[in-house]
N, C-alpha and C positions, 0 to 999 in steps of 0.2 A: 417289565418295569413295575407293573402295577402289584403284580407275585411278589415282589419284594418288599414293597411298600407296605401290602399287607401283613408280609410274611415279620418285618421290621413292629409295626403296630403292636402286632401277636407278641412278641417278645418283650417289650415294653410296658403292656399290659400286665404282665407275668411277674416283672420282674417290680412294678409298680405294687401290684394285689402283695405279694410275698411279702413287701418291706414294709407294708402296712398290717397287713395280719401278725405281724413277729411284733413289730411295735405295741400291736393291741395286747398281745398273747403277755408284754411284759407288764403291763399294765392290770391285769383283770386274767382270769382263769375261769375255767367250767360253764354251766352252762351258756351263761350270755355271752361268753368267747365261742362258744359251737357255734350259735346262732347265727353269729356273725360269721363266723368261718363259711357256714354252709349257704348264706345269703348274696355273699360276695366272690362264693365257683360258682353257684346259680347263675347270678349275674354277668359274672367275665362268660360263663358258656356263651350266653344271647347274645354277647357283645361280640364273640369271635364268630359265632352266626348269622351275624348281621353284616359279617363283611366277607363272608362265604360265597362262593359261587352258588350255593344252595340256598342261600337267602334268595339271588335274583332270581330265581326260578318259580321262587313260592308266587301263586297266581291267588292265593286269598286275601284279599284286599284286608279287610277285617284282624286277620291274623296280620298281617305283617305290618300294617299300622299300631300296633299291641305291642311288635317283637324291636320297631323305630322305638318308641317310646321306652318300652325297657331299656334297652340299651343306650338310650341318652340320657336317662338317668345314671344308669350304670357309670356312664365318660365321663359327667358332670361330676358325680358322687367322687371319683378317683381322683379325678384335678383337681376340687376343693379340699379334697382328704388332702392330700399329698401339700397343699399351700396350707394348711393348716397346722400340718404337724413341724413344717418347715419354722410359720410363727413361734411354736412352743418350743421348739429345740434355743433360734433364737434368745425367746425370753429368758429359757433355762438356764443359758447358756453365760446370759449377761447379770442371771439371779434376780433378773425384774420382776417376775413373773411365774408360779407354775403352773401352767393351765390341767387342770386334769382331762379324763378319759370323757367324761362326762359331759364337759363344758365344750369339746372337741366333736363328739358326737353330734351334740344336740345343735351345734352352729352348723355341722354338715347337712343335718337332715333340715335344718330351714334354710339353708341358704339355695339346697341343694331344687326345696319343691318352691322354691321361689322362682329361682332362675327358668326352672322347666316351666313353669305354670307363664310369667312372662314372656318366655320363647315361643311359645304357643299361640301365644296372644298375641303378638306382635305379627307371627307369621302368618295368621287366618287371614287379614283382610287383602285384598287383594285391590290397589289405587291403581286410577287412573291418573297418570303423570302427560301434563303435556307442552310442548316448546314450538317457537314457530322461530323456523331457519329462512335466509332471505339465499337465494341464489343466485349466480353471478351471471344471470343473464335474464332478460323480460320472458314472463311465462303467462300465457293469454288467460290462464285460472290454475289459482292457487291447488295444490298437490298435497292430498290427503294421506300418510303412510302412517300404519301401528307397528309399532316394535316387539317382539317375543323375543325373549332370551332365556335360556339356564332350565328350560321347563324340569328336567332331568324326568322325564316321565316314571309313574311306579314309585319312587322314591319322594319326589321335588312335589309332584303333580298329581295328585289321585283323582279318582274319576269324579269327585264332588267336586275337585278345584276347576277340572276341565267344564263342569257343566256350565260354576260358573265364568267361567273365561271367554267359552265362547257366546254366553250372555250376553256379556258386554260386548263383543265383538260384532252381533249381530244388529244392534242398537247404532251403529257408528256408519256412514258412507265410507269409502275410502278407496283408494286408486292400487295402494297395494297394503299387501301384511308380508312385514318382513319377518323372518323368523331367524337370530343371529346365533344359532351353534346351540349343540349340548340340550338337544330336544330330547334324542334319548342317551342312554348310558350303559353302563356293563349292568346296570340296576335294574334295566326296562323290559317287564314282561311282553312277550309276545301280545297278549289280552287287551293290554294298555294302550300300547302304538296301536294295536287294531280300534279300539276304542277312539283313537284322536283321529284316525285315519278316515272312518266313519262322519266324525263331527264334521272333519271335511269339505269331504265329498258332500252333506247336507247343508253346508252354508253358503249364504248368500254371495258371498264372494268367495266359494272353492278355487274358481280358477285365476285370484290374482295373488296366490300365497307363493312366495319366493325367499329360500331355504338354502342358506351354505352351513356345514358342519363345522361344530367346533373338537374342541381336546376331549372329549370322553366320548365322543362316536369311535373313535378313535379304537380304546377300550374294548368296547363291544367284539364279542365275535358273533353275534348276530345282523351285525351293520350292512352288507349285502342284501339280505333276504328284509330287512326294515328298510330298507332306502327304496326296495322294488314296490314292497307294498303303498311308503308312501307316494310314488311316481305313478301308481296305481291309482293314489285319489285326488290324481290332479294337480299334484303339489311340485311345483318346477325347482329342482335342484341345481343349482349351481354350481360348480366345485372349478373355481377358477375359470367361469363361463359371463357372457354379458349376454342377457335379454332387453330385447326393444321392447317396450310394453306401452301399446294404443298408439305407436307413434308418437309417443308424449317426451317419454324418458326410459334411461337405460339404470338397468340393475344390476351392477357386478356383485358375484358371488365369489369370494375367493376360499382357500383351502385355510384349515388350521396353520398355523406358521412350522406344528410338529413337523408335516408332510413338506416332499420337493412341492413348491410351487411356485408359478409363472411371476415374473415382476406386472405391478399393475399398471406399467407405462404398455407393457406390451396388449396385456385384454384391454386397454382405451383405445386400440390403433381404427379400431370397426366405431367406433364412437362419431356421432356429426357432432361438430361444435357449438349448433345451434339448439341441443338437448341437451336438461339434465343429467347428470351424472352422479348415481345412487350408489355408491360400496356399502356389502355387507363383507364385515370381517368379526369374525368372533374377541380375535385380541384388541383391548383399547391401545392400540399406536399410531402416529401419524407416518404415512409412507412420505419419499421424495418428491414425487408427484404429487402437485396441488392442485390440478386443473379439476377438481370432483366439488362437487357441490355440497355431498352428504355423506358423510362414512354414521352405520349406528353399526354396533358393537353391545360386548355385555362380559360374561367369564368371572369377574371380578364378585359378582354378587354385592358387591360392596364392602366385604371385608364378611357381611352373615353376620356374625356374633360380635361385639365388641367385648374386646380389646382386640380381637383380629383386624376390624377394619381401619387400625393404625397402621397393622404390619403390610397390608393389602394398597395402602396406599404410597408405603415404602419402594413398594415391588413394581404397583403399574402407578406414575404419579398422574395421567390420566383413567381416575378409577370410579367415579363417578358424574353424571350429568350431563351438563354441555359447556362442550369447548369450541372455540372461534377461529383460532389460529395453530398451522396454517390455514384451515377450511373447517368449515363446521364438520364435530365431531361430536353424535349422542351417544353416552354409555348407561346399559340400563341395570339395575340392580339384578332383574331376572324375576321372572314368573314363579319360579322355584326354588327349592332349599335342597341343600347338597350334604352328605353326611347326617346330619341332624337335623331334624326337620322342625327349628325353630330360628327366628331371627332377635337380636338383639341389637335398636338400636336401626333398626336399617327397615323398609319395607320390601315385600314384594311389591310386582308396578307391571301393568302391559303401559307402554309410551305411545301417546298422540302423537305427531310430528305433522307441522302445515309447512311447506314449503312455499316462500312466496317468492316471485319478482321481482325485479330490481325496481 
């Protein structure tokens, strides 16, 4: 599915560069048409490189942060081209207007290192977000959980964001860290998961971190030999499983909705009624079952770039924050950036969560 998807991109892309180069080519000739010509296969190469199975393999941090960043120029420059010329055909068309080459140009390349430069910027800082959920039963002390989602490691997550992630994370008490899907991806060097696996096994709370996969572990054909490594540093997997954790409260892990999985009336059957009840589920939906105290969730990123995050909240209408009914439900925007490694309009966020008491 994903071969297609790419394979669809690639085609698109082609057929996008082509209708623009012929555009230009009617407009202007010789050398600043080469220029362009040979600026814009430079560019589509990186960009069909960057969605290569030889992209995810590249392990130099350096270099592939350089080959992200071209090619999001590259997608940006295309999609503003392409709304662009669509204006001037408009205006031509209605005799309002004739924008020339020039004025078409020079609006791309500022619009273009504007948006990248804000995308940037917006996706570097990394917040602490946090909510306090009340649960449906008397709890003798309040219940401290952090939330991870979408890290997409290698792509989302490089090893300066991981350092400071677990930063923060070392800074905070807490009972568990949840971790809601899509840690890694068809994107995630081997080097990188070893790198987070690492961080780990060295933090202060290695063994309260509790992990179900979302839609891009999925992807991976690496996801066997990554799930051993991470079970290797202590890190409890769930995949449609429930952990008692200190006799306090229970942790359900369910499967991506892609995958057969169990109804979650059946994993609460081992549940006492006198303990919280914690679901990690990667998709933001509310199941039939409301006997749960907490579902956190993520997938959505928020929408990442706007005007996406209109269509993203078309799609899941719980797509960001917290919801009440029927049970409380956190969605987090995600630690990480997917495709593009900028946000617009959205942050990234690890989530605080206190659960209290009745």
């Amino acid at each position: 599915m994903m071969g297609v998807f790419l394979a669809g991109m690639g085609v698109l892309v082609c057929i996008v560069s082509y209708l623009q180069l012929r555009w230009i080519h009617q407009q202007v000739q010789g050398f600043f048409y080469r220029c362009l010509q040979v600026l814009l296969v430079i560019g589509d190469g990186i960009l069909f490189y960057r969605f290569s199975n030889q992209f995810y393999r590249l392990q130099q941090e350096s270099l592939r942060a350089l080959l992200l960043l071209i090619s999001t120029i590259v997608l940006v420059w295309l999609i503003l081209f392409a709304l662009m010329q669509g204006i001037a055909f408009l205006l031509d068309k209605r005799r309002a207007y004739k924008l020339s080459l020039r004025y078409i140009l020079g609006g791309c390349i500022l619009f273009t290192a504007l948006f990248v430069y804000i995308g940037y910027r917006q996706a570097a800082p990394l917040v602490l977000r946090s909510y306090s959920v009340t649960a449906k039963m008397n709890i003798a002390k309040d219940l401290q959980f952090y939330l991870l989602s979408d890290l997409h490691l290698g792509s989302g997550v490089d090893k300066h964001r991981m350092d400071q992630m677990f930063a923060m994370l070392e800074k905070q008490p807490m009972d568990a860290l949840l971790v809601a899907g899509d840690l890694f991806d068809e994107a995630t060097p081997t080097s990188d998961l070893q790198q987070f696996c690492m961080k780990c096994r060295n933090a202060s709370f290695h063994d309260k971190i509790y992990y179900s996969p979302g839609n891009h572990e999925l992807l991976s054909k690496n996801r066997k030999a990554y799930e051993t490594l991470l079970k290797q540093s202590g890190i409890h997997i769930l995949k449609d499983e429930t952990a008692l954790v200190d006799h306090r409260f229970y942790v359900i892990g369910r499967k991506d909705k892609k995958e057969k999985r169990m109804e979650l009336a059946t994993l609460m059957k081992s549940c006492q009624a006198d303990k919280p009840i914690i679901v990690i589920d990667h998709r933001p939906c509310f199941d039939d079952v409301h006997a749960i105290d907490l579902q956190v969730s993520g997938h959505t990123h928020q929408g990442q770039i706007f005007p996406n995050t209109l269509f993203t909240k078309l799609a899941y209408p719980y797509d960001y924050g917290a919801y009440q009914q029927p049970y409380p439900m956190i969605v987090s925007s995600g630690a990480g950036t997917w495709g593009m490694p900028i946000r617009i309009g959205t942050t990234s966020e690890i989530v605080k969560i206190t659960l209290k008491g009745q």
